[in-house]
C-alpha positions in Angstrom: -102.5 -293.7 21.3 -105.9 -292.7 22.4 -105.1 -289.0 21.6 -104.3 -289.7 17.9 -107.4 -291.9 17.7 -110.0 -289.4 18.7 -108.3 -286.4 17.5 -108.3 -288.6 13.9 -112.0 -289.6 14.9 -113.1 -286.0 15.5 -111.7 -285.3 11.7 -113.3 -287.9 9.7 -116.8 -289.0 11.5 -118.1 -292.2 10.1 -114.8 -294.8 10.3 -113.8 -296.4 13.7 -110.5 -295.4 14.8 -110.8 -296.9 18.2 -107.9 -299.0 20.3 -109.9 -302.2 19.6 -108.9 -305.4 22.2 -107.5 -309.1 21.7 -106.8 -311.8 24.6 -103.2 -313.4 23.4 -102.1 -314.9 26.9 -104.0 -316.7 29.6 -103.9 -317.0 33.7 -100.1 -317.2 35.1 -99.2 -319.8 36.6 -96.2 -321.4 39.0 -94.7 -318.5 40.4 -97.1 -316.2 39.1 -100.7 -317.5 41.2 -98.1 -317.9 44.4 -97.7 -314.1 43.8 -101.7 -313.6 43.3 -102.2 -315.4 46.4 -100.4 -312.7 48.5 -102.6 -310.0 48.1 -101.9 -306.2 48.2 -103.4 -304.0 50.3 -105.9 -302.2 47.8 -107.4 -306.3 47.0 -108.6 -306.2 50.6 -112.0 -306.2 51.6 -113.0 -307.2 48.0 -111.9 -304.2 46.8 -109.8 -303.9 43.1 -108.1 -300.6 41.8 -107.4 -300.7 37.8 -105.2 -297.7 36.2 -106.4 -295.5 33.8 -103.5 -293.8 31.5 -105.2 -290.1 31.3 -108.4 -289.0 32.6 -111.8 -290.1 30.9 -113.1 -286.4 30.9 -117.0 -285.4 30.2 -118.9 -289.2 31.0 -121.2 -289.1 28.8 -121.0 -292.6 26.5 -122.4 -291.1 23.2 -120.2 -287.8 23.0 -116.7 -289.7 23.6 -115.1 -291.7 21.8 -112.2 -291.8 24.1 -110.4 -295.0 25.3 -110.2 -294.3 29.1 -113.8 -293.2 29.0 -115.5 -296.2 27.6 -113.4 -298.9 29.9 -115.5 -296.5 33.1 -118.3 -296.9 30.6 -117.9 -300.7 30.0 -118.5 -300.7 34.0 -121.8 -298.2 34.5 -123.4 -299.3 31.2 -124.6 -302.4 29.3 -124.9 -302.8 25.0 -127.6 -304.6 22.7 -124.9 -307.4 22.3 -121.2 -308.2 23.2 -118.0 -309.2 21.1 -115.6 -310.5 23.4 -112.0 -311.6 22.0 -112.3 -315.2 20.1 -112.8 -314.3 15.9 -116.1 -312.1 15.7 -118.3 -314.2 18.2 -121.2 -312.2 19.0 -123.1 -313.3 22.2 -125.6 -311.4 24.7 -125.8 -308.2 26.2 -129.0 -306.0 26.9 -130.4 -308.3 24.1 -131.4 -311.7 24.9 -131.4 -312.5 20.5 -131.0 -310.5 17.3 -131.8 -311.4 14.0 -129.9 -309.4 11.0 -133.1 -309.4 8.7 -131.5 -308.1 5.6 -128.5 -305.8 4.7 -130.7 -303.1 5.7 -132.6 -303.9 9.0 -131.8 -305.6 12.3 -133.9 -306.4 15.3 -132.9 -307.2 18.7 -135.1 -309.0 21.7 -134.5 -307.3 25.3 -134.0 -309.8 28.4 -137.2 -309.5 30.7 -136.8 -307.4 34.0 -133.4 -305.4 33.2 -133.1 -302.4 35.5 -131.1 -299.2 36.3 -128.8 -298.4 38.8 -131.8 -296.1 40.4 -134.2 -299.1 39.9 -135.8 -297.7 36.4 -136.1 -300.3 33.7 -134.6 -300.6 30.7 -137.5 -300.9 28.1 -136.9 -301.2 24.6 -138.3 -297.4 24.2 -135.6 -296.3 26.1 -133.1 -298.1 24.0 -134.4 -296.2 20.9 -134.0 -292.8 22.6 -131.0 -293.7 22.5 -130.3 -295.0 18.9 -132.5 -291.8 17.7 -129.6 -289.7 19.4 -126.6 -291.3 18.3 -128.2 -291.4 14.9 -129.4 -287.8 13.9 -126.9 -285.6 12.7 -128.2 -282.3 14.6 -126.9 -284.4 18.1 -123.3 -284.3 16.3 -122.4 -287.8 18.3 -118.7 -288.7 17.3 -120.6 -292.4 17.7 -122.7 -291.6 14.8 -122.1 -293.1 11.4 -119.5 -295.0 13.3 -121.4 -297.2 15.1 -125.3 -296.1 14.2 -125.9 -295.1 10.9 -126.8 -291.4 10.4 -130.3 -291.5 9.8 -131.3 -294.8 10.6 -135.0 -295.4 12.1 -135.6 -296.8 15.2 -139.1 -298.6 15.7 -139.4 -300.0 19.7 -142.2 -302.5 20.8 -142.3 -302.3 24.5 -144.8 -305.6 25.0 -142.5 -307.6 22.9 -139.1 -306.4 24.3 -137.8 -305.6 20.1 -136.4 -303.1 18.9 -136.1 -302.7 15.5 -133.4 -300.6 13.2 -133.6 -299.9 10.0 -130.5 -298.1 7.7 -130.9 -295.6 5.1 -127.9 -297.5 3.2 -127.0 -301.4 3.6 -124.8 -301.8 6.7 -122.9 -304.9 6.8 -122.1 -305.2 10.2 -124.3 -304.4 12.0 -124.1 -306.3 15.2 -120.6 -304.8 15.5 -121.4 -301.5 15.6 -124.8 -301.3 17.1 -123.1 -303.8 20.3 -121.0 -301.0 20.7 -123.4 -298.4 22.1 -123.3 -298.0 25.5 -127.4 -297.5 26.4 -128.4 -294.7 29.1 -131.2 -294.7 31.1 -134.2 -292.2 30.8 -132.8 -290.0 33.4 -129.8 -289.5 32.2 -131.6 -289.0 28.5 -133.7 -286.7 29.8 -131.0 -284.4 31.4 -127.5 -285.3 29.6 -126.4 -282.7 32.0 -126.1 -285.4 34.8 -123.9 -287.3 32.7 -120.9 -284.6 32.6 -119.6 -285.9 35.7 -122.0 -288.8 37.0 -123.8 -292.3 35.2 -127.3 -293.2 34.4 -126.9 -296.8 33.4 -127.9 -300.4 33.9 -124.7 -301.8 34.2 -122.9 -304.1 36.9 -121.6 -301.0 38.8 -122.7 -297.7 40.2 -120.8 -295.3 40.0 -121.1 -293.5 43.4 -117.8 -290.7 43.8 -116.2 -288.9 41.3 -112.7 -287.3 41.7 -111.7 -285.8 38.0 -108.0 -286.3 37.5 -107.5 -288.4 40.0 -109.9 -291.7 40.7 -113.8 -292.9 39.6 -114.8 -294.8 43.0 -117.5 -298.3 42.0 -120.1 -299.8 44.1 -121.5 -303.2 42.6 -125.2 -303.6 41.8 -126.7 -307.0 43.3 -129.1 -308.6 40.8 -127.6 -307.8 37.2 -127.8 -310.9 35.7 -128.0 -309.5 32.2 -124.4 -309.5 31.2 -122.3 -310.1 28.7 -123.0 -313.9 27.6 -125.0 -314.2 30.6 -122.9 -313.1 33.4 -124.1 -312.2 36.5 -123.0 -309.9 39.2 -122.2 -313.1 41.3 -118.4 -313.8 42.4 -117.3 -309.6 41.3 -115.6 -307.8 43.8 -117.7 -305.2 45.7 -115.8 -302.3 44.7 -113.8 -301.4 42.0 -111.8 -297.6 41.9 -110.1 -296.9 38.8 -107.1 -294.2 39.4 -105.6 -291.8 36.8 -102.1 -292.7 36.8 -100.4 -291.2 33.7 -97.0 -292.3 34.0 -96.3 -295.8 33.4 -93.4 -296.3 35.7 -95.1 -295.0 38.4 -98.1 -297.8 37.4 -95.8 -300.2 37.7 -94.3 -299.4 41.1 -97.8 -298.7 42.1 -98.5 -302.6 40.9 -95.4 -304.2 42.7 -96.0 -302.1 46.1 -99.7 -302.9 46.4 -101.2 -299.3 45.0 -102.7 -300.7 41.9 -104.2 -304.5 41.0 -104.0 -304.1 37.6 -102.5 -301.7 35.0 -101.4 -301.5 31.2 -97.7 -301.3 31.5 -95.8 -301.7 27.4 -92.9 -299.4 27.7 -89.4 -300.3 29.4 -91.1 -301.2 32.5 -92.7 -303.9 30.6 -89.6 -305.9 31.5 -89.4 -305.9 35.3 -93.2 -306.9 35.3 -92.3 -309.3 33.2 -89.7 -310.8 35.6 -92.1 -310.3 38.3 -94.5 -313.4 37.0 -97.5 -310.9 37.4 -100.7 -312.5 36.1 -101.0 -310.7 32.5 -103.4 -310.4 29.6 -102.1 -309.2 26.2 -104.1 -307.2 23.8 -103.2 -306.0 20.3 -103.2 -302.1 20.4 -102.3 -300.4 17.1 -101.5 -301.3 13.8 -98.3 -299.8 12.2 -99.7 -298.7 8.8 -98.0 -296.9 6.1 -100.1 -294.2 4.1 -99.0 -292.7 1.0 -100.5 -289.0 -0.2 -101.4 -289.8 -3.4 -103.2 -286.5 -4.1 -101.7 -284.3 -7.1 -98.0 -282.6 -6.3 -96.8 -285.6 -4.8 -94.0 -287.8 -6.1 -96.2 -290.9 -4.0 -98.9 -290.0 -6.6 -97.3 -292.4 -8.9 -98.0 -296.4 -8.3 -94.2 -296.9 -9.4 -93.2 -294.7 -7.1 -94.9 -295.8 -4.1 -93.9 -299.6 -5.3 -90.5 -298.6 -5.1 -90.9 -297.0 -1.6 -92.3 -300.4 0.0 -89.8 -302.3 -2.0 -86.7 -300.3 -0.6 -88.4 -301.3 3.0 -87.7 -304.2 5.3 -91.2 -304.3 6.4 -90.7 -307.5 9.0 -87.6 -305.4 10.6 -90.0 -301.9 10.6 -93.0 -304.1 12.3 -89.9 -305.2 15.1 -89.0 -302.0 15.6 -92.6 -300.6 16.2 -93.3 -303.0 18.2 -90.5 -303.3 20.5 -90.2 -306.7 19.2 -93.2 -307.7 20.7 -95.8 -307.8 17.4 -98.4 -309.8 15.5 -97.6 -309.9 11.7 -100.4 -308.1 10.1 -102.8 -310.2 8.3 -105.9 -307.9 7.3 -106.6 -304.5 7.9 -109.7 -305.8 10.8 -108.2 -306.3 14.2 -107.4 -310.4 13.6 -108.9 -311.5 17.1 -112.1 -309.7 16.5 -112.5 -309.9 13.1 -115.9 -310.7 11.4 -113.8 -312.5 8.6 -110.9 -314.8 8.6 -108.4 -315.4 6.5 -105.1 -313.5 5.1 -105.3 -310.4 2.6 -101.5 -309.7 3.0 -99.9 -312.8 2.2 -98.1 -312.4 -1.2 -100.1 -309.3 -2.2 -97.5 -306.7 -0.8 -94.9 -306.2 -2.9 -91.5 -307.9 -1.7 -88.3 -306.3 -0.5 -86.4 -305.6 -3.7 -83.6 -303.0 -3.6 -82.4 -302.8 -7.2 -86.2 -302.9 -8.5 -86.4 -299.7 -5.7 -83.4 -298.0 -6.8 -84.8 -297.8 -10.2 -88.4 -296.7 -9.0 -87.3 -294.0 -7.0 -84.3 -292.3 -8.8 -84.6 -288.5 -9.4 -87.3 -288.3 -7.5 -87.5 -285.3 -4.6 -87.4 -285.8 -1.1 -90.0 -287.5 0.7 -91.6 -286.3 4.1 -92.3 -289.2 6.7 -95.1 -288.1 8.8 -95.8 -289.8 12.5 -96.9 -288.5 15.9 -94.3 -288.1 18.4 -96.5 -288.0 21.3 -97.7 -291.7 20.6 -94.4 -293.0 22.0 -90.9 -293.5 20.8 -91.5 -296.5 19.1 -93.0 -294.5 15.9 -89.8 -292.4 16.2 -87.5 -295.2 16.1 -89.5 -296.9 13.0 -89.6 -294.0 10.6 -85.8 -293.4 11.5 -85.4 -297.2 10.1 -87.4 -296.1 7.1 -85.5 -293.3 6.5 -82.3 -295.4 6.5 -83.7 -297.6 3.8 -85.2 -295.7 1.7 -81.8 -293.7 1.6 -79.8 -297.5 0.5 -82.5 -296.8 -2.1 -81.4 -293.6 -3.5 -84.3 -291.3 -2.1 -83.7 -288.5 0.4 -86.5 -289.5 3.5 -86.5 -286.5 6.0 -88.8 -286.8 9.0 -91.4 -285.0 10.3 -92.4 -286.0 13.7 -95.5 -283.5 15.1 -98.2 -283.6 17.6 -101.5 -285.2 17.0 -103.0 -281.9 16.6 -100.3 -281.0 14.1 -100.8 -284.3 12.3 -104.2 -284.4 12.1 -103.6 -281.0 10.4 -101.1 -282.7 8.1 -103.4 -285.0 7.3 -106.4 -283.5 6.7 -105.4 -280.2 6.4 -102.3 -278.8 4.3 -101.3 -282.4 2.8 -97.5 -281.7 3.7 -96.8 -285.0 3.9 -96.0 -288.1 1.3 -95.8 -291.2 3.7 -97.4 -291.0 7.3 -97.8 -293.5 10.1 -101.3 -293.6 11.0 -102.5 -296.2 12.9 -106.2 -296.8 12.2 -107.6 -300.0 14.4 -111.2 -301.2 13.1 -113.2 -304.1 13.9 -114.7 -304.6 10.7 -113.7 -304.1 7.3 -116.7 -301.6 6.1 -115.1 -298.9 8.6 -112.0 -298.6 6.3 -114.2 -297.5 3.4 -114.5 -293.4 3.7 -110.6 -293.8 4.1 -109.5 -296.0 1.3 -112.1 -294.1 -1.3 -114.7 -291.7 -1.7 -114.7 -287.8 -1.2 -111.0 -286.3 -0.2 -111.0 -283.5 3.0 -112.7 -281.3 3.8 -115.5 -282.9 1.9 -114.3 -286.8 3.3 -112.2 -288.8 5.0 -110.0 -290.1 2.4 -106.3 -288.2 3.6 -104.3 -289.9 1.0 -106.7 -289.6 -2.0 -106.9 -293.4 -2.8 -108.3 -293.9 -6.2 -108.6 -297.9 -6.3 -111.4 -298.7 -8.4 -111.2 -302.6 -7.4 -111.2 -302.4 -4.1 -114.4 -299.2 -4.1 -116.0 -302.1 -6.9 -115.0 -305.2 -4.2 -116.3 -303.0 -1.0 -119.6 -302.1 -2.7 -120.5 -305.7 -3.7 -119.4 -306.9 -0.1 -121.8 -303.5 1.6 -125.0 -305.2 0.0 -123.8 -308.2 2.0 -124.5 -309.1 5.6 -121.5 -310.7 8.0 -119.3 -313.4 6.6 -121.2 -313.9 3.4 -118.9 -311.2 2.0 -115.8 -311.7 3.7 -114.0 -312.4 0.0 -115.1 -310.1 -1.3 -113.6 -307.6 1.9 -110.4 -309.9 1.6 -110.3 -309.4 -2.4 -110.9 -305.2 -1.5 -108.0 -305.2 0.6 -105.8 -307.5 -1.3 -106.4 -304.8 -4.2 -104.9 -302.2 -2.0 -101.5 -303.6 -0.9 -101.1 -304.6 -4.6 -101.5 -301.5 -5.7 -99.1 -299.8 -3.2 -101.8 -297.6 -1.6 -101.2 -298.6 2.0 -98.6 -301.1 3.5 -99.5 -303.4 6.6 -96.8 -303.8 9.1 -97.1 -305.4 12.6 -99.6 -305.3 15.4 -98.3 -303.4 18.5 -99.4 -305.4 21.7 -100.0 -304.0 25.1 -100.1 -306.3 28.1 -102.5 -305.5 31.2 -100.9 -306.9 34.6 -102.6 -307.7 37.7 -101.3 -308.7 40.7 -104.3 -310.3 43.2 -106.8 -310.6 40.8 -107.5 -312.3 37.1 -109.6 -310.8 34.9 -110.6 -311.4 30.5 -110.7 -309.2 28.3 -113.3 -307.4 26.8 -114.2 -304.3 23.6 -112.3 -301.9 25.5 -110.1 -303.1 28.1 -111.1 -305.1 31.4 -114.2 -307.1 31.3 -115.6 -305.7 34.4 -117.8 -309.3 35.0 -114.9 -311.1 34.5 -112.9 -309.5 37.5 -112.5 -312.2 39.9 -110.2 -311.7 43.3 -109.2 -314.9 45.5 -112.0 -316.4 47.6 -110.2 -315.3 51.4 -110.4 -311.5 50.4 -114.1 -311.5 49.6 -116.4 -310.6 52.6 
């Protein structure tokens, strides 16, 4: 779904629509460490290839958003801080300690003696070149005002190791989105050119060949001790190559035959990998979220309506059937495992499955177009056809429109043909939800369906002026006032598990922790 969630991205700067990560499975075991013990070929020589579904493209961190990208990036390149999987945790990176000094500044303290790949430091002037880019509009970074405020001013202090953001506007999470930078060193800031096809960072690897289309070849640096929560370069394996390998049966073959270590693998292939006791991580991949166009000439422009739409649907048999049967209930919009706030804004604030009350909502009403991509994999196929069959036990006539990305993104922020769509829209904090679910409509914002829900905008402004989980209920209450009011409908999280065969690994922001990679002790040398 990476497709969707940059074309979607490119649309509507200043929200995260990003296939955010969560761990939901640990180390096999039994059967499954016998069958890491007898290595493949490509583990040899401390040596570990990891799949990549589609080619990263141009490399350079802060004018991508793409997901195959940033997992090469999470390799070549360190942030400020880290979030891995574990409820909002935030713990070291490039930045030894932060302090959020108010809604509208944050500074962060640089470890001593970090370094690039070509032996430059990393100073904490260099780290505001590169906020200063991210952040001013003319350098039209799909990163700005989704993970550094447009605008925002950067003050460095080289002897101290601080640098020092402030926001033209109160950011609320701030740590979230500035961690997710990936910082470049001052040659590759100085001539982005070198960044097309090559890396300027101070990350655990160097990347030192570069095959577009077909594999990205890693060297590991000795000495990076600066890692996420402290790791070091100590125990990784000395190479890493991560191959383009766009079909997902042929990843899997490629896993069982020794031609991969590890690989995403969700479709019907899943099964035999299953069966084969690989090691496996599980992370949560996309949310199946029903939108309703609520701008003028639409039938969903009515609450009742869209009531009686989301009361005609099953929405724990939809969830199944999105997610193969392999989901996580919904509980907030925020991707749970990452969240910055617990607790449950669903629970008893959708309305409940109620045919009769349905019937009545929706009789004499026109059809209704279901939107959903059909390039983001049969699954969204399969759930709007299950939609369509309820909705019709209701009494409304559902026809379906599955369409490209491009087409969709069209749809959606384009022509409005469309009354319910199937947009997945994965955030790690509540605040990046806000240009969707109010504000300005397209072309002048991001808000596709028009949502006019003046307790949720009242709720999310209160909770902006607020920094991390001191205004987590009032983001809960925001949210609860948007399923209540039929404006969007939360489903079930799609999950997409990450095999490995002869080597374990966690999870990190965007795939693969790369300091986490760990391969048997007789293979390293």
């Amino acid at each position: 779904m990476g497709k969707l969630l940059a074309a979607l991205l490119a649309a509507c700067v200043g929200a995260l629509l990003l296939v955010s990560l969560a761990a939901a499975t640990g180390p096999a075991s039994g059967k499954a460490a016998s069958s890491a013990r007898h290595l493949s070929a490509a583990a040899s020589n401390g040596t570990v290839s990891v799949a990549l579904a589609g080619d990263p493209g141009k490399l350079d961190p802060q004018l991508t958003v793409l997901q195959n990208a940033r997992q090469l990036f999470d390799f070549t390149y360190d942030t400020l801080v880290s979030q891995p999987p574990g409820g909002g945790k935030i713990v070291s990176g490039l930045a030894s300690s932060w302090k959020v000094l108010s809604p509208l500044k944050v500074r962060f303290t640089l470890h001593k003696g970090i370094t690039c790949a070509d032996g430059t430091k990393m100073t904490a002037s260099v780290v505001k070149k590169n906020l200063d880019f991210v952040s001013d509009p003319k350098n039209n970074s799909p990163l700005a005002g989704l993970y550094a405020p447009l605008n925002s001013t950067v003050v460095a202090n080289n002897h101290k190791r601080t640098v020092t953001v402030t926001f033209p506007s109160p950011n609320p999470f701030p740590l979230q989105g500035l961690g997710s930078v990936h910082m470049i060193c001052a040659k590759g800031l100085a001539n982005r050119n070198l960044l097309v096809h090559g890396a300027d960072g101070s990350g655990p690897y160097k990347l030192v060949k570069v095959s577009p289309g077909s594999k990205y070849t890693l060297a590991l640096r000795k000495g990076y001790t600066w890692g996420p929560n402290g790791a070091t370069s100590k125990g990784m394996p000395a190479k890493v190559v991560l191959k383009v390998v766009n079909n997902e049966s042929t990843a899997a073959n490629l896993l069982l035959t020794g031609g991969l270590n590890v690989a995403a693998v969700s479709g019907p292939d899943r099964a035999r990998l299953e069966k084969a006791k690989l090691f496996k991580r599980s992370v949560l991949a996309e949310p199946g979220e029903l939108w309703f166009n609520e701008n003028k000439g639409h039938a969903t422009a009515s609450a009742a309506v869209r009531k009686g739409i989301v009361q005609a649907l099953q929405l724990g048999q939809f969830g199944k059937v999105f997610t193969s049967g392999h989901g996580v209930p919904m509980k907030q919009l925020t991707l749970q495992t990452f969240a910055p706030c617990g607790g449950n804004s669903v629970k008893g604030n959708v309305p409940a499955h109620n045919l009769a009350a349905a019937k009545t909502a929706l009789s004499g009403h026109p059809s209704l177009k279901l939107l959903y991509p059909n390039d983001g994999g049969s699954n969204f196929g399969s759930a709007m056809a299950l939609a369509q069959e309820q909705l019709g036990a209701a009494g409304a006539q559902a026809t379906l429109d599955g369409v490209s990305t491009p087409n969709l993104q069209a749809a959606l922020f384009g022509t409005g043909d469309w009354d319910v769509a199937l947009v997945p829209l994965g955030v790690s904090s509540p605040s990046q939800l806000i240009a969707f679910l109010s504000g300005p409509t397209p072309p002048n914002g991001a808000n596709f369906g028009g949502i006019d829900n003046a307790t949720y905008t009242k709720d999310a402004a209160k909770a902006s002026n607020k920094t991390g989980a001191t205004g987590c209920n009032l983001w809960l209450a925001a949210e609860a006032a948007i399923f209540k009011h039929a404006d969007l409908v939360p489903t079930s999280w799609n999950t997409l598990p990450i095999f490995a065969k002869g080597v374990k690994f966690n999870l990190g922001d965007d795939g693969v922790s790369p300091t986490s990679l760990r391969l048997p002790k007789s293979t390293k040398k």
